[in-house]
Every structure is written in structure tokens, then in C-alpha cells.
C-alpha positions as CSV (number, residue, x, y, z in Angstrom):
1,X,12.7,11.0,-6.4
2,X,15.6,8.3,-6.1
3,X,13.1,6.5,-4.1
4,X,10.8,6.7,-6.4
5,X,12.9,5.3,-9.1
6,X,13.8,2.2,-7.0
7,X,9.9,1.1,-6.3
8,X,9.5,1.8,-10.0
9,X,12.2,-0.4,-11.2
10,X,11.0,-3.3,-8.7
11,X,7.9,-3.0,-9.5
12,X,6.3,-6.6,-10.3
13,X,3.6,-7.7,-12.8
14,X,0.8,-9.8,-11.2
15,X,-2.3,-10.6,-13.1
16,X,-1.8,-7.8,-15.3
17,X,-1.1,-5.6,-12.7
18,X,2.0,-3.5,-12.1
19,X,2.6,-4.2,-7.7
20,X,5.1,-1.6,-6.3
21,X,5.9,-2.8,-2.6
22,X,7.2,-1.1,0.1
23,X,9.0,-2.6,3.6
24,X,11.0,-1.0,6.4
25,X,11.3,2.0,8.6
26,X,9.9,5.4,7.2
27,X,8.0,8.2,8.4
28,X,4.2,7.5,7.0
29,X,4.2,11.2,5.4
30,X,7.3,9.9,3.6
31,X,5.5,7.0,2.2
32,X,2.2,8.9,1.3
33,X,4.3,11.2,-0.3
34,X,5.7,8.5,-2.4
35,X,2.4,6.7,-3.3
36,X,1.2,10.3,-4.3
37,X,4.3,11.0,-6.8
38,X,3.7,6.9,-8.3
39,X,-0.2,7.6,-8.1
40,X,0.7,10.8,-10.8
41,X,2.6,8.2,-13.6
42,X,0.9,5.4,-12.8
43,X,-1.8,3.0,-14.5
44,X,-3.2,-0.4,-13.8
45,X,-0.4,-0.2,-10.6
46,X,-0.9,-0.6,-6.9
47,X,1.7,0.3,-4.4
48,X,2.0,-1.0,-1.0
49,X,3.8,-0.5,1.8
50,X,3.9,-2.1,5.4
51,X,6.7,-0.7,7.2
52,X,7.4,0.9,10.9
53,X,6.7,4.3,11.0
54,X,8.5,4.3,14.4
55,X,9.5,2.2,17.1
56,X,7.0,-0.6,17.2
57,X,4.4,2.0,15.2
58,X,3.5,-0.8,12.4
59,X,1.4,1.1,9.5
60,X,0.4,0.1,6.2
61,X,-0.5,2.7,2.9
62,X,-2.2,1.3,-0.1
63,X,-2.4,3.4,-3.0
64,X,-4.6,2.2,-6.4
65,X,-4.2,3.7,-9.9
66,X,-7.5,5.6,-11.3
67,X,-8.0,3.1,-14.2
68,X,-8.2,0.6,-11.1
69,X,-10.5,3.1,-8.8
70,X,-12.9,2.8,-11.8
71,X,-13.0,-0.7,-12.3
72,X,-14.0,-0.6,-8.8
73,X,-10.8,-1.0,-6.6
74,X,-11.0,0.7,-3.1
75,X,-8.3,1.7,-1.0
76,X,-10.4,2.3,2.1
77,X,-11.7,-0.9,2.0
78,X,-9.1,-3.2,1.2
79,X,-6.6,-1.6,3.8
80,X,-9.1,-2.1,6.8
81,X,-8.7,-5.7,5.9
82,X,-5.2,-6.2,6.1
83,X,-4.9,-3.8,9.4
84,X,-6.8,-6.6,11.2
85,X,-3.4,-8.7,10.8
86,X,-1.9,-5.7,12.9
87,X,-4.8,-4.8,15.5
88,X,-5.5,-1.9,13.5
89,X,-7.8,0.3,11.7
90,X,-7.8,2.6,8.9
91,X,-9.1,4.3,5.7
92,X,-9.1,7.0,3.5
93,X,-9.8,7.3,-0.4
94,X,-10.8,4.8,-3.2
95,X,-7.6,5.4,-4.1
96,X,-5.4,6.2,-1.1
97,X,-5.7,4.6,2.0
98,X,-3.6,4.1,5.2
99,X,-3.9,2.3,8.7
100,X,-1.8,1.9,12.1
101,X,-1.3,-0.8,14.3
102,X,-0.4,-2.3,17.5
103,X,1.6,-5.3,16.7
104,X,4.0,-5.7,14.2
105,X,4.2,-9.2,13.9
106,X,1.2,-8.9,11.4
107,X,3.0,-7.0,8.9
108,X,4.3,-9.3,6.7
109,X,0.7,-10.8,6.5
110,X,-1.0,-7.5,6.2
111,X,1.2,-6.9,3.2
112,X,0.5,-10.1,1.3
113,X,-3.5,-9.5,1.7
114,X,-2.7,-5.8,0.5
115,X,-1.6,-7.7,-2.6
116,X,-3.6,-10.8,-2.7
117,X,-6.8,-7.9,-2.8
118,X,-5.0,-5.6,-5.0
119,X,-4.2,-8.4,-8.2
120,X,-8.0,-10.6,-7.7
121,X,-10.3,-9.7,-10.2
């Protein structure tokens, strides 16, 4: 919950749309869990994360609102484009999506193109 507060209160406004970002080392259950408790209160939000789940383990978790899901937003899809930046693959939901990685170099980039997708009408 107090993590949940802190991505809440950082959250960013981009094209309209509320970006809730997510960097470090966490355990990927961790980080679903929190994209499930934002996914509950949010709309017209994203939340991404790119982050070590351990020891050179890069992943990324991309998590759309529902009001974004049906203006055609997907998760699945989007994410399986920014895993490329870290030799990875993934999927999942329209609106709940997560990948894993070999290098972790390609975070940072992977994050941005969660975004850049995310905010493009």
C-alpha cells in the first residue's frame, strides 16, 4: 500500500494520460501485485515498470486502465515491443502484460517505448 501511494503521487500526465513508472530491484509478483492494486483506482493511467527481478533477471510489466483497453490499448502487444530492447519476450492481457530478458542494458530503452506506446494516440 505505501508503495502504492508513492507511484500514485509520482504519477505524471502525458498526453492526457496519467504514466505511473516503476525502476529498480523487485520481485515481478511484487510488481504485478502493484499494477493490479493501481489497475483497481485507475483511469486513463498506464503503469510501467522495468526493473531487475534478480540478479541480472531484467523484466518489464505494463499495465493499461480499462477506459484505455477500450479505446484499443494492448498490453500484450505493446510489451513484446519493448522486450526486444532486452532480448526478450512476453505477453499476457489487453490490459496486463509482462516480459523477461537477457540483458539489462536495454532497460532503460524498453521503458521509454513502454511509454512512448502507452501516451501515442
Amino acid at each position: 500500500q505505501n508503495m502504492k501511494k508513492t507511484i500514485a503521487e509520482q504519477g505524471e500526465v502525458i498526453n492526457g494520460i496519467t504514466v505511473y513508472k516503476l525502476r529498480g530491484n523487485y520481485t515481478t509478483e511484487m510488481v504485478k501485485d502493484l499494477a493490479f492494486q493501481l489497475h483497481k483506482d485507475s483511469t486513463n493511467a498506464v503503469f510501467a515498470a522495468a526493473f531487475l527481478a534478480a540478479p541480472d533477471k531484467p523484466a518489464l510489466v505494463l499495465m493499461y486502465s480499462d477506459d484505455l483497453v477500450a479505446a484499443g490499448k494492448d498490453a500484450s502487444k505493446d510489451i513484446k515491443v519493448a522486450a526486444r530492447f532486452i532480448q526478450g519476450g512476453g505477453g499476457g492481457q489487453k490490459f496486463l502484460a509482462t516480459a523477461g530478458g537477457k540483458i539489462t542494458d536495454g532497460l532503460a530503452q524498453a521503458l521509454d517505448t513502454l511509454i512512448e506506446n502507452a501516451v501515442k494516440a
